[in-house]
N, C-alpha and C positions, 0 to 999 in steps of 0.2 A: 379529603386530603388527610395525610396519618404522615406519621413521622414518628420516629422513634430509636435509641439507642441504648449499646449492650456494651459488653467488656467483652475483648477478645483474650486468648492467650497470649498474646504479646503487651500487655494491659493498657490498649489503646481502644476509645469505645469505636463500637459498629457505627455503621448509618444507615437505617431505610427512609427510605423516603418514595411516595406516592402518591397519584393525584395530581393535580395542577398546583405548581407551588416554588419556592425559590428554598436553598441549600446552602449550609455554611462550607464555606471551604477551611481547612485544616488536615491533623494528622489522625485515619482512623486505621482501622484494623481490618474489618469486611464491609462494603460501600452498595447498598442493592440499591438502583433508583428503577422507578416505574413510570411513564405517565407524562407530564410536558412540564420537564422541569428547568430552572436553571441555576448553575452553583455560585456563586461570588466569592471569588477569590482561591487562589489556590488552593490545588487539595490533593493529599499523598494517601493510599491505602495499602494492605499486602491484598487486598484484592479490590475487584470493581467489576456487578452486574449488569448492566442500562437496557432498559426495554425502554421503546419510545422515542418523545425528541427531544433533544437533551443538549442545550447550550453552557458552557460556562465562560465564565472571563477572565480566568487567572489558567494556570498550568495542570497539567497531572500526570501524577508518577505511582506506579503498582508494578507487585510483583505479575502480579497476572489480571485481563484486563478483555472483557466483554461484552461485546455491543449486539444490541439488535433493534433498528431502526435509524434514527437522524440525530448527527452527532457534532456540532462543532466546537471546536476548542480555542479560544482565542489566544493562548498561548503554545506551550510545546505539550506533546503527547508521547510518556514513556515508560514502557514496562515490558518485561522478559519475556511474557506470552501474551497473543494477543489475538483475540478472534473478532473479526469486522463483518458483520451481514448488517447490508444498509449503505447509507452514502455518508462518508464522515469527511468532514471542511475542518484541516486543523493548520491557522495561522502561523504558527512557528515550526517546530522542525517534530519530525516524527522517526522514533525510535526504538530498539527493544533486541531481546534475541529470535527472536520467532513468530512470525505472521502470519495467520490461516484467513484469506481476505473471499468473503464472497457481496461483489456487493462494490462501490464507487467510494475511491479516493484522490481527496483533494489537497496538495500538499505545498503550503508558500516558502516553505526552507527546504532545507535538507533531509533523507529518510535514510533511516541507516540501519540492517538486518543483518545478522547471521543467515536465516534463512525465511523466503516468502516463498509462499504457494497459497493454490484458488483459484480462483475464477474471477471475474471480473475486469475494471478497466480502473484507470491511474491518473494524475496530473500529479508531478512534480515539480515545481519551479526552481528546486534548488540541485544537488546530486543525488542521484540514488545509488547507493551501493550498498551491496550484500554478498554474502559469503556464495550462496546460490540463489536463484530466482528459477521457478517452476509455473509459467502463469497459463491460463487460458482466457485468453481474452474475447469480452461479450462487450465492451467498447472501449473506445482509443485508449491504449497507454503513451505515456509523454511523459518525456524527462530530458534536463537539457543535455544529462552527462551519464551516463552507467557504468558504472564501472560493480566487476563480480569476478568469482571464480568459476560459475557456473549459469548458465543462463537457456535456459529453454524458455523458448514462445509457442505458441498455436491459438487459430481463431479456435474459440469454442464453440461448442454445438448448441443449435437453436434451444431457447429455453423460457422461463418467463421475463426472469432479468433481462432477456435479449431484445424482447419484447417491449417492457416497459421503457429500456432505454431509447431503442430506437426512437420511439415514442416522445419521451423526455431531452434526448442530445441526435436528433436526425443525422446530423452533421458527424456522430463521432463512428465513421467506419473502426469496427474490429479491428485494428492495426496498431502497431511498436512505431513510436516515431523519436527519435531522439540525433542530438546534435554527433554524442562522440560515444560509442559503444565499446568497452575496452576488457579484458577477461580471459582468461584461459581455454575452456571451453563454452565455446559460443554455435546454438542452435536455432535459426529464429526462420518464421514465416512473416509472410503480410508487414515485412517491415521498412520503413524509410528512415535511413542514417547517412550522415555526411561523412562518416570514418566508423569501421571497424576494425576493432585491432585483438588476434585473440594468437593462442597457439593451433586451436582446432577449430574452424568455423566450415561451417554449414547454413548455407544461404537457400531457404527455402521458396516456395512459388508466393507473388505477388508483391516480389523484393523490391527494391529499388536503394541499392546503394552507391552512393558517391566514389567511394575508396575503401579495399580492403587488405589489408595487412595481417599473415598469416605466417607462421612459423614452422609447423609441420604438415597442415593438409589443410585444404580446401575444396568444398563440394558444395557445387549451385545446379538448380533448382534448373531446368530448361524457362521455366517461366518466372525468373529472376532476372536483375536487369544489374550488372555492376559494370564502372564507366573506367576501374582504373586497379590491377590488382599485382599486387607485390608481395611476391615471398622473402620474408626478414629469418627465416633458419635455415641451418645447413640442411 
């Protein structure tokens, strides 16, 4: 177990920290953790490495902010950029401009993007909305509300993650499921919605949607299922 701290140019010190061990939360500069750690108490960095599994119980805030392995956050998790391989569980709400995800998210508030893309699969309890959304999903995404400007779905192609998950969530078919879909241009497969609402939608094979609401055009899938559809533009 090593631990250890520097000065950054913003003159707030570093933090490494690795090994099996616990971590101060506070305000640093560049944050590397390794190894099965956990922080206490909030902690803000201009940046944040994590290899490993890595709990903490207070918040975090970075400009840019990278994971790889097991990650839970018992408060909110947010920063400009943000790359997720691994499965991260974060209690509060989850935020930032930009999310490159490969790898399972689990989310009890709200998630809120300029833009997300990758691979993988979702839980959100609270709204997700984003500027765009570009995903390929390797298991269930869920959200109770989506709302975006841009929204592409597709199952993605077999892989290890696909695998493991199966494995780990049997139950989570590859598929978009959410309460109310709402967006400008909207493209999705493999997905179950009680209302989509977009100006350009595209309902692809494996649909199943309640209601959709379209403005300029609309185009389903022969092996899509919609029960109710209404053009809202001239």
């Amino acid at each position: 177990m090593t631990g250890e701290s520097g000065m950054d140019n913003y003159g707030l010190p570093d933090l490494s920290v690795n090994g099996v061990s616990d971590a101060v939360g506070g305000k640093y500069g560049n944050v590397r953790i390794d190894g099965v750690i956990k922080v206490v108490g909030d902690i803000e960095a201009q940046s944040f490495k994590l290899n490993g599994v890595i709990r903490t119980t207070g918040s975090v805030k970075s400009e840019s902010f990278e994971c790889d392995g097991t990650l839970k956050v018992a408060g909110s998790l947010s920063a400009s950029q943000m790359r997720m391989n691994g499965l991260v569980n974060v209690e509060g709400a989850l935020s930032g401009e930009w999310l490159r995800l490969n790898g399972l998210l689990k989310i009890k508030g709200d998630c809120e993007f300029e833009r997300v893309e990758g691979e993988g699969g979702f839980d959100v309890d609270g709204l997700l909305n984003a500027g765009s959304i570009h995903l390929k999903l390797q298991g269930r995404g869920k959200a109770r509300e989506i709302g975006v400007e841009s929204l592409y779905i597709r199952q993605g192609a077999k892989s290890l993650w696909s695998k493991v998950w199966k494995w780990l969530f049997p139950k989570f078919n590859p598929e978009l499921q959410a309460g109310v879909i709402e967006g400008d241009d909207i493209d999705v497969e493999h997905t179950k919605a009680d209302v989509i609402r977009g100006s350009r939608v595209v309902i692809g094979k494996g649909s199943v949607i309640g209601r959709v609401e379209y403005g300029t055009e609309l185009q389903v899938h022969p092996g899509a299922t919609i029960r109710e559809r209404v053009k809202t533009g001239g």
